[in-house]
N, C-alpha and C positions, 0 to 999 in steps of 0.2 A: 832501256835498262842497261847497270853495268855492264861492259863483255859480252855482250850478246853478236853474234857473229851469223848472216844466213850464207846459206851455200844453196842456190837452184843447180839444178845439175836436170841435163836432159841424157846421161851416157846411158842409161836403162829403155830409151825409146818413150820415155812418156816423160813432160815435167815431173820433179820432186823438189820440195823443198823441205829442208835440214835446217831448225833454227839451235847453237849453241847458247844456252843461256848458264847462270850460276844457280845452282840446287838451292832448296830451300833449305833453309838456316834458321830455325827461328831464336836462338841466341842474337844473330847477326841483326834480324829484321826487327830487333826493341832498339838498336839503333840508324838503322840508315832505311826501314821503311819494308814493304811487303817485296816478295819475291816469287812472279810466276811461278820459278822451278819447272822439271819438267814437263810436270801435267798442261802448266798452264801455256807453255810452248806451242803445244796443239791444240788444246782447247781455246784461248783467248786470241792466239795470234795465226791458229791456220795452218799449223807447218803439219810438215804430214810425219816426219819425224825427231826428235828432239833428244838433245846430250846435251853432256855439262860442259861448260866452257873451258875447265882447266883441259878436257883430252883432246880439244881443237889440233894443236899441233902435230899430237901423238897421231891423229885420227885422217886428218889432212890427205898421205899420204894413199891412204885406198879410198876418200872418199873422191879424188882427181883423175884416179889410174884409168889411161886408156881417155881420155880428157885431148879430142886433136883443137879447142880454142878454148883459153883461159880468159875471164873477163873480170880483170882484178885494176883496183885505185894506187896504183905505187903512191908512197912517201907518206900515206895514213894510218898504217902499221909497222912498224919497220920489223915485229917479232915476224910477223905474217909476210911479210914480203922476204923477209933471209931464207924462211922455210922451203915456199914457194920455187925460189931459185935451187935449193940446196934439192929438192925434189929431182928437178925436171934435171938438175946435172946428175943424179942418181940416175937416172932414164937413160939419158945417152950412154953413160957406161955399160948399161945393161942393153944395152941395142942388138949383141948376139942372142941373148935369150930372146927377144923381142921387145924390149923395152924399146918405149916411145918415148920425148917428149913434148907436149903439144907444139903444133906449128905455129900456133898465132897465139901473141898476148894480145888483147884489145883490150883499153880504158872504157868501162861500162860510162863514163861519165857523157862521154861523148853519144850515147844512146841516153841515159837518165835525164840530160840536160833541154834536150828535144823534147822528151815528154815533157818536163817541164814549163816550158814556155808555151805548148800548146795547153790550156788549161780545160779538164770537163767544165761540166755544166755544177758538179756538186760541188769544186775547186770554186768558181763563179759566184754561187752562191754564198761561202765562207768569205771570200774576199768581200763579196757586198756588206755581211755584218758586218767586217772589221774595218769597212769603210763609214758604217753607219755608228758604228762606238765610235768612233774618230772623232768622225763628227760633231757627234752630243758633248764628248768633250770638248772642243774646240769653242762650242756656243757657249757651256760655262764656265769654260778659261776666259772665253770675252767678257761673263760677265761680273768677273771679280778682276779684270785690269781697272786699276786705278793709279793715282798718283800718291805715293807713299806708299805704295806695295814694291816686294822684291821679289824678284824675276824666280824666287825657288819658289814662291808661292805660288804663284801660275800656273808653273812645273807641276806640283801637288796635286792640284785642282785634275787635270790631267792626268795623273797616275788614278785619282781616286777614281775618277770616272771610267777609266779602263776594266782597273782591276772589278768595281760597283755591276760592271756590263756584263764580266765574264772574261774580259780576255787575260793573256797570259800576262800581262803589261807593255811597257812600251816597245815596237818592233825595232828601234834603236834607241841612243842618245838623245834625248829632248831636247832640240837648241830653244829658246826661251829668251829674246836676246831684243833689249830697248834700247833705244837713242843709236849711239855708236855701234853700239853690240849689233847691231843687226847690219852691219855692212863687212862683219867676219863671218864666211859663211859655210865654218863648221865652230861656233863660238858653242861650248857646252860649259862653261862657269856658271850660267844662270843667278848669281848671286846678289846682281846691282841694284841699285833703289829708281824705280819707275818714276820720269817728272812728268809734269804737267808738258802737253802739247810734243810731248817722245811719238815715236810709231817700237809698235812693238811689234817683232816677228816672233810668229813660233810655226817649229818645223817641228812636227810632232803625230805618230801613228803608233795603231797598237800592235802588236801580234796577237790572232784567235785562233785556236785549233793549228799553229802554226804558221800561218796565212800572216803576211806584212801588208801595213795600209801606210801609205805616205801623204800626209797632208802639210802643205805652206801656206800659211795667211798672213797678213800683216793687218793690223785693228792698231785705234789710237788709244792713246792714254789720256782722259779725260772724256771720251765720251765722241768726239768727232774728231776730223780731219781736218787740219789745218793748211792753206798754202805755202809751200809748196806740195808738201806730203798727197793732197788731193789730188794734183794732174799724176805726180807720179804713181799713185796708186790706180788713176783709171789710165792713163798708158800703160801699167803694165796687164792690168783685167782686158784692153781690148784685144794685147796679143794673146793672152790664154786661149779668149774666147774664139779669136782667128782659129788658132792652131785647132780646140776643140771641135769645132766646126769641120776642116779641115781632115779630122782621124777618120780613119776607118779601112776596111780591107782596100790593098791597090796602092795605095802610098806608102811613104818608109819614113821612117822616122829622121831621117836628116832632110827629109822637103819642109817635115814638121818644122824641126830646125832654124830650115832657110827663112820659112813664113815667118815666124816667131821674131828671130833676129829685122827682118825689113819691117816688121810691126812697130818693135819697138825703135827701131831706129829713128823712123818716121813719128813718133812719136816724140821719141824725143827732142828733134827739130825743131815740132809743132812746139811745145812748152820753150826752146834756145837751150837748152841742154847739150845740144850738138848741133854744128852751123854748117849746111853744104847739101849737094846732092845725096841722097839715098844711097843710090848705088856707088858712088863713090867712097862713102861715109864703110859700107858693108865692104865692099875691096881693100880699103886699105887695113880695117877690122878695128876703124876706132869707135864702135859700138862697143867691144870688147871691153874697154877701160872701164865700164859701167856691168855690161853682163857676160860675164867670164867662162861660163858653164853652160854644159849641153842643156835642152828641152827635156830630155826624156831617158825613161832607164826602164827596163823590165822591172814587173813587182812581180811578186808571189813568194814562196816560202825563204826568199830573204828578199831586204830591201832592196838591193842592187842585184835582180834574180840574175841565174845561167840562162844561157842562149847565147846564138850564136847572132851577131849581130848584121851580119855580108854574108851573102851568097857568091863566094870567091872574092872580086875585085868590087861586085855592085852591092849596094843596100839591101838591106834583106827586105823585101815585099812584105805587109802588114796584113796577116789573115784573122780571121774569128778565131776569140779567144785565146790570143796572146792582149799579157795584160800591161800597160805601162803608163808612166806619169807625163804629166803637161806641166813642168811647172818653171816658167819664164820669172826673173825677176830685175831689179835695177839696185845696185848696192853703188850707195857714194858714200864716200869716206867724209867726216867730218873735216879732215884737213885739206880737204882737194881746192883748191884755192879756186880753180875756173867753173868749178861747178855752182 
């Protein structure tokens, strides 16, 4: 909701939580929709005590007092961040009476971030819907590509099926992106006409209850795959399937990486795509000219979720239930003349 502001505070010796919301208005709410108000502060959302959001500021300063660590987001408020400051320099002046002001600021994000990337088990299960909506769209975006279809209609099919499932709709931008278009790859115009014997990619996931699903396929247009489109399409499925293979607790996502790229390198060889040794081919990084982008990204309540990626200078170890993507691919330009 609007202006809703919490504040946990443990300065009384036991948690409490204070949620600021805006009063109920019911002039307001025949235009811009229902409003907890204070009741519902504590009843619907748990808080153990509840005020209106305009006295935040006013209120702020006894609800801190005596406060030795502040756990606040700078540069997300700026009204609430001036305040804050303007406090704690109140404190120090008043330091003969005994005024304080806290010793530590610490960015809660750097503690929220951590939970988040370790995900429960009911976190798990949301993402599994939103993996399984995806899905169902994705089978009937395949099966309305055709030749004389335009890439917004794809797109459509895909929205319908999101929103039809339950979710919020798409967890980003739809790329929807045939022939050429699918060798730019954050192309969102979606707008061109589908030909006979095109590959179409669509990068496309929904959000449910918050929760982001990332899905990449690439399907033909007219029904099958033609040469060359075929080696390139199972070169790039057998490095997914490496890498998949591959996951799990104990490894980090740049071995993932490393696997991925000598997959496809090797692949590409095999089809003459790229002429020479492997390993020399991955050193010098002219595999790159083809797959430009990492393997992988945390998912969860955004697409490209927080966490921290390194443990100092090393890769960060992969444990249960941290959630993220596999998705390798091979983008050539129609004008690449060697290709």
């Amino acid at each position: 909701h609007p202006d809703a502001t919490a504040i946990l505070s443990t300065l009384d010796g036991a948690p409490a939580y204070t949620l600021f919301v805006q009063t109920r208005d019911p002039a307001a709410e025949v235009w811009t929709g229902y409003r907890p108000g204070l009741e519902g502060a504590t009843k619907d959302y748990g808080a153990d005590h509840s005020a209106d959001c305009a006295g935040l500021l006013e209120q702020l300063p006894e609800s801190i007092a005596g406060a030795t660590r502040l756990y606040h987001a700078f540069g997300q408020r700026p009204d609430l961040d001036r305040k804050l400051i303007e406090i704690q320099d109140a404190l120090r002046l008043q330091s003969r009476r005994g005024g304080h002001p806290a010793g530590q600021w610490i960015d809660p994000r750097s503690i929220l971030h951590e939970m988040r990337l370790l995900k429960s088990e009911a976190e798990l299960d949301l993402m599994r819907t939103a993996a399984d909506i995806s899905l169902e769209a994705h089978g009937e975006a395949a099966r309305q590509i055709a030749p004389g279809r335009y890439e917004y209609e794809i797109e459509a099919t895909l929205d319908f099926v999101f929103r039809r499932r339950g979710a919020w709709g798409p967890a980003y931008e739809s790329i929807v992106a045939g022939g050429a278009n699918a060798a730019v790859l954050h192309y969102v115009a979606n707008d061109k006409l589908l030909r006979e014997g095109d590959m179409l990619l669509i990068d496309a996931g929904c959000e449910y209850r918050g929760y982001a699903s990332d899905v990449t396929r690439t399907y033909p247009v007219g029904g099958r795959f033609q040469s060359p489109a075929r080696e390139l399409y199972e070169v790039v499925l057998t490095a997914q399937e490496a890498a998949l293979k591959a996951a799990g607790p104990g490894t980090t996502l740049p071995a993932l990486h490393d696997l991925t790229c000598r997959s496809l390198a090797q692949g590409m060889v095999d089809i003459g795509l790229l002429s020479g040794d492997v390993d020399d081919l991955i050193r010098s990084e002219a595999h790159r000219r083809y797959y430009m982008h990492g393997t992988s990204h945390w998912l969860g309540l955004d697409v490209h979720d927080v966490g921290r990626y390194t443990d100092g200078e090393k890769a960060r170890t992969l444990e249960p239930g941290m959630v993220f993507t596999i998705e390798p691919g091979l983008y050539i330009s129609e004008n690449d003349a060697d290709a």
